[in-house]
N, C-alpha and C positions, 0 to 999 in steps of 0.2 A: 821607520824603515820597514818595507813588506820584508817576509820572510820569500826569499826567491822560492820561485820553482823550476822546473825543465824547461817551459815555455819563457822565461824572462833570464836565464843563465846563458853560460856558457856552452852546455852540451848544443844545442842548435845550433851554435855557431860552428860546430865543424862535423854535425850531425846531418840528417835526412837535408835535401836540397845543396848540398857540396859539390862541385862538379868533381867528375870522376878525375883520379890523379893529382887531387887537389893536395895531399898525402904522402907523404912514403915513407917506408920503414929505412930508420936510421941506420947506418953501416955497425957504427959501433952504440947501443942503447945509451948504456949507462952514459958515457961519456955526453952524448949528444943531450939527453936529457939532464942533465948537471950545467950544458951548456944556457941552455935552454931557459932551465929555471933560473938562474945566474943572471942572464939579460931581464926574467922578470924583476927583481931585484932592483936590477939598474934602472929601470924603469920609473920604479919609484915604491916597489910590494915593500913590506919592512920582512915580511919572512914569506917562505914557500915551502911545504911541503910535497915529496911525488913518489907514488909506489906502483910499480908494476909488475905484474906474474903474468907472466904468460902460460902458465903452464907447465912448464917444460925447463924446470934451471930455475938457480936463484933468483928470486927476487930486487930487481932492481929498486935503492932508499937513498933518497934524495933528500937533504933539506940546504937550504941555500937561508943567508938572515942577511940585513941590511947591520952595518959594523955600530950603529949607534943603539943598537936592537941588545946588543951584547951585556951592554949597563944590566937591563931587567933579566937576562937570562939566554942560555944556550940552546939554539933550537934542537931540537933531534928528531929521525924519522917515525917514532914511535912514541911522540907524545900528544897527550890527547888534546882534543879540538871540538869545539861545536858543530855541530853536526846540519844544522839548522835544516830548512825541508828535507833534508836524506831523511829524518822521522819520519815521512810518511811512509816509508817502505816494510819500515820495522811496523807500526804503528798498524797498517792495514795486513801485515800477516799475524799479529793478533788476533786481528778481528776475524781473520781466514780459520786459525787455530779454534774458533770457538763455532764459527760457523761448521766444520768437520766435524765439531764435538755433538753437534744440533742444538746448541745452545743459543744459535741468531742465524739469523737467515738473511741472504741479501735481498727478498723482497721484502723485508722488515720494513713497516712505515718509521719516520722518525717519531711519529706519534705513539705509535706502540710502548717504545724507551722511554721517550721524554713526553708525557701525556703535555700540553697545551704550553709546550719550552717553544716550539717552533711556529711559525704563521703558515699554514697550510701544509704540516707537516703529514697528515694520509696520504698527501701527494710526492713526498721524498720518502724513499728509500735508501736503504743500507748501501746499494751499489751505487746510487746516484751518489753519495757525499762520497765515497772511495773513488769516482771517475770525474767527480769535480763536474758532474753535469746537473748537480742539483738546482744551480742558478742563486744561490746563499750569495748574498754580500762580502768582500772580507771586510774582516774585524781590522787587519792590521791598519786600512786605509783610514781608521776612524781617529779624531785626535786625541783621543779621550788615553789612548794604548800609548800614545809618543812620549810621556816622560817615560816609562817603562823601557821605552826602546831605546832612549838615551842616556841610560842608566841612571836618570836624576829622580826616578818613582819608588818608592821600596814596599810602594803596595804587591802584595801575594794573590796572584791570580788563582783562580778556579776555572776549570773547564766550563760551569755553568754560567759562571759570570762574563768568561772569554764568548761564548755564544751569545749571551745576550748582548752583547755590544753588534756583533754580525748581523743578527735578524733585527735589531731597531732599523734597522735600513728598508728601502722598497729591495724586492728580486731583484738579482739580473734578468729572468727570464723564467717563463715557464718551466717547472721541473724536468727533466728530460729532453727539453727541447736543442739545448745548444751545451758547448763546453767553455766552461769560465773556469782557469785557475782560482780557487779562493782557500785561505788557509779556516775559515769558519766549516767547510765542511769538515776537517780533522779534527777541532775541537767539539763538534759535535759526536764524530765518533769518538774520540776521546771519554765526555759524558755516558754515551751508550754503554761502552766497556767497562766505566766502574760502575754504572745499574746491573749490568748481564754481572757482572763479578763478584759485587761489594769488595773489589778490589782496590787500590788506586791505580792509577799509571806507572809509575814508580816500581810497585810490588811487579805489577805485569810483564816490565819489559825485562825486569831481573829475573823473576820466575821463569817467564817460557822462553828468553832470548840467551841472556848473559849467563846465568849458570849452566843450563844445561849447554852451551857450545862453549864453555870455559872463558867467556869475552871479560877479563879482569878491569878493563879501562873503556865499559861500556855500560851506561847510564842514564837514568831520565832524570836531568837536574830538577832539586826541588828548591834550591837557593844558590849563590852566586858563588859555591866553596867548588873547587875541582877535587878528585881522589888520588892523584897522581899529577907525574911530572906533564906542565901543560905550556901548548902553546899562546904564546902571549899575544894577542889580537890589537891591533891598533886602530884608529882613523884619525885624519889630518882635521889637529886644532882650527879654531874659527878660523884662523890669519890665513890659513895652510890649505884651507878647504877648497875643491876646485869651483869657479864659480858655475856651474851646472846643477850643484846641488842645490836647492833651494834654501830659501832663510831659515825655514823650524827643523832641519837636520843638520845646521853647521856647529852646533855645541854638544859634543858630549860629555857625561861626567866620567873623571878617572885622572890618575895621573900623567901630568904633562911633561913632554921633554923634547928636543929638536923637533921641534913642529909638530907633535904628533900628541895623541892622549891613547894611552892604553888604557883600554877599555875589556879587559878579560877579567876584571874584577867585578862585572857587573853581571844582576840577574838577569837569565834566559828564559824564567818565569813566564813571562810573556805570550811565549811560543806555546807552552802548552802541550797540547801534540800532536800541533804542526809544524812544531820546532826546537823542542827543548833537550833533545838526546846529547850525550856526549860520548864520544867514540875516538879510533885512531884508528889510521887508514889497516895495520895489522887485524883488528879485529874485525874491520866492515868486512874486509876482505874474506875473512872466518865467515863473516855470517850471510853475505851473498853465496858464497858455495854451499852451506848448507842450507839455503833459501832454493835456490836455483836447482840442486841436485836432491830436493823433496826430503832433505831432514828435516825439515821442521812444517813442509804441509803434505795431507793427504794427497794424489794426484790431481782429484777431481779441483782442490778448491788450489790448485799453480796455477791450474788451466785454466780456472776463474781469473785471478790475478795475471795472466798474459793474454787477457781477451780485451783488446782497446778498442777506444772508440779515438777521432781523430781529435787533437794531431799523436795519433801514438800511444795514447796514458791509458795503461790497465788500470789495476786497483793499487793504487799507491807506487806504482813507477812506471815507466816509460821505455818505449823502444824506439829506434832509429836506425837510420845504413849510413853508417860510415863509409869512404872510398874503400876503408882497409876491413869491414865486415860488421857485423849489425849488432848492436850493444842495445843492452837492457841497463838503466839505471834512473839515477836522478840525481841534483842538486841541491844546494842549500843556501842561504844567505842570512847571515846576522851579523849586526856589527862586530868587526871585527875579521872576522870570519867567511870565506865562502870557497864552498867544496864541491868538489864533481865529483862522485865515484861509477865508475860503468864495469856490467861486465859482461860475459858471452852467456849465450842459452843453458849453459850448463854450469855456472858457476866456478870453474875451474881457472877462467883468465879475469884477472881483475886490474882496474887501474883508477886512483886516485890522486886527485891534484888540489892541496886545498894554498890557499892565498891569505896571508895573514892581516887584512882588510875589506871592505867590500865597497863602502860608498861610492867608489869609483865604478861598476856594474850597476849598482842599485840604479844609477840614475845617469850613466852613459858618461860619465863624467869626464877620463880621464881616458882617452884614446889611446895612445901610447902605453900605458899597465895593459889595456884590450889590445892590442895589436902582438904582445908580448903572450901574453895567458893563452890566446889562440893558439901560436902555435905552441906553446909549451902541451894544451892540453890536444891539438893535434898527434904532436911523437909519441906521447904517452898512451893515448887510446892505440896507434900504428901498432906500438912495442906492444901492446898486449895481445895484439894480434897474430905477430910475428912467430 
């Protein structure tokens, strides 16, 4: 399973290209979003989480679970979750942090960092793997990653090792020339940032992210243990699997039970960092405001990271126009697990919807869970507007 991005998620579907009114802000939030999440549920989601600030008043906290979910555990709105491509947000204002510090530069060749790691690396830059215009192959599409991603591998990846799987492949394309989502450019920065550090990942995101904005239930997993109370992630057994997925993603490992195998036992490894963060929608929401409102980067290098190229994607997130006003974020996908979080220019309004499965996105599978998630993550973006 790729690890989503903005362009294969949900955010475009009620993002940029929406017709105007497409939208409207709820009478009553809370209630409507409870509603909302509840038909996902019925849909066929095993759990749901949804949090939204507008700003201005409590926080509206949703979780909704499917009643056979109950057995493994009680959902709640503040437990953590895989985060899956939302890393790149956190992961590319690192890289902004050290850039301010003059410690790398976004015309940094990949060759500079990683001497003869890359195939034509003088020709990729720092900013091309952060806007995904590098033209890198992803690694995820390789089969070589797929036990890992069905949790039946308990091999230990390395960012160097995750990259070499990406570059065995030909380009997409000329460096520069075009925009390919691919998760091999973040594990290549990934690599860059413990050379520029002799840091790991790990140390990095806890040193300049989680401590210093007090995020207690925000982490870059380095094995399959969570630190707190978590949300349990599912997907549907072989039997149970919608026939859209194809044959070498209908098995996962983990335990089994009404249809279903929970899969939150397994390593996120995989991901690296372009996908291995663990978070809860309270803390994202911590750290877009102080992302967005310049706590944690100089001016110069926001304005780096809100300079896109199309469709939308700065350095490690995305912008778009909603009917109900124009959100900066990204998405995520791992089994189990897939999440939207978006917020305003300023950090201040935030909104997070994550879905406690994903195969059914990953591969279009499962119309009805889509038709449900839309508008749930429709009200929810409105309310944060509101």
């Amino acid at each position: 399973m790729r690890l989503l991005g903005v362009a294969a998620g949900v955010v475009l579907a009620v993002g940029a290209g929406a017709p105007a009114g497409a939208a409207t802000v709820p009478d009553s939030t809370a209630s409507e979003i409870r509603r909302l999440a509840r038909e996902v549920v019925e849909a066929g989601a095993p759990g749901v989480i949804v949090r939204v600030d507008d700003g201005d008043g409590r926080p509206v906290e949703v979780a909704e679970q499917a009643a056979w979910t109950r057995k493994d555990h009680l959902l709640k709105a503040g437990d953590e979750f895989r985060v899956g491509s939302n890393t790149k947000v956190m992961i590319a204002t690192v890289a902004l942090q050290l850039v301010g510090e003059g410690k790398l530069a976004l015309t940094d060749s990949v060759e500079k960092w990683l001497p003869g790691k890359v195939p034509n690396g003088r020709a990729i830059t720092v900013r091309m793997l952060l806007n995904h215009t590098s033209g890198l192959f992803d690694y995820t599409t390789d089969p070589v990653i797929r036990p890992s991603m069905l949790g039946k591998g308990r091999r230990q990846w390395t960012s160097a090792q995750l990259l070499a799987i990406g570059v065995k492949h030909d380009p997409l394309f000329a460096p520069g020339k075009k925009w390919a989502y691919s998760n091999t450019n973040y594990v290549a920065i990934g690599a860059i940032l413990e050379r520029v550090t002799r840091s790991s990942l790990a140390d990095l995101v806890r040193d300049r992210i989680a401590r210093p904005l007090g995020l207690q239930h925000t982490y870059f997993a380095t094995d399959a243990s969570w630190h707190g109370s978590h949300a349990h992630g599912y997907e549907p057994d072989a039997a149970h699997m919608p026939p859209a997925v194809p044959v070498g993603f209908r098995s996962f490992a983990g335990k089994q039970h009404d249809g279903h195998v929970d899969v939150s036992g397994n390593d996120p490894g995989w991901g690296g960092a372009a996908g291995a963060v663990v978070s809860t929608t309270r803390d994202w929401a911590r750290f877009y405001e102080a992302l967005m409102s310049g706590k944690l980067l100089p001016a110069a290098q926001l304005a780096q990271m809100r300079t896109t190229v199309e469709p939308g994607y700065g350095l490690g997130i995305q912008t778009g126009v909603h009917p109900c006003g124009t959100f900066w974020g990204h998405d995520g996908g791992m089994p189990g697990y897939l999440s939207t979080t978006l917020t305003d220019s300023s950090g201040s309004r935030t909104a997070t919807v994550l879905i406690a499965t994903e195969s059914w996105a990953e591969f279009e599978a499962d119309p009805k869970i889509a038709k449900a998630a839309q508008a749930l993550q429709k009200a929810a973006t409105c309310a944060m507007f509101k």
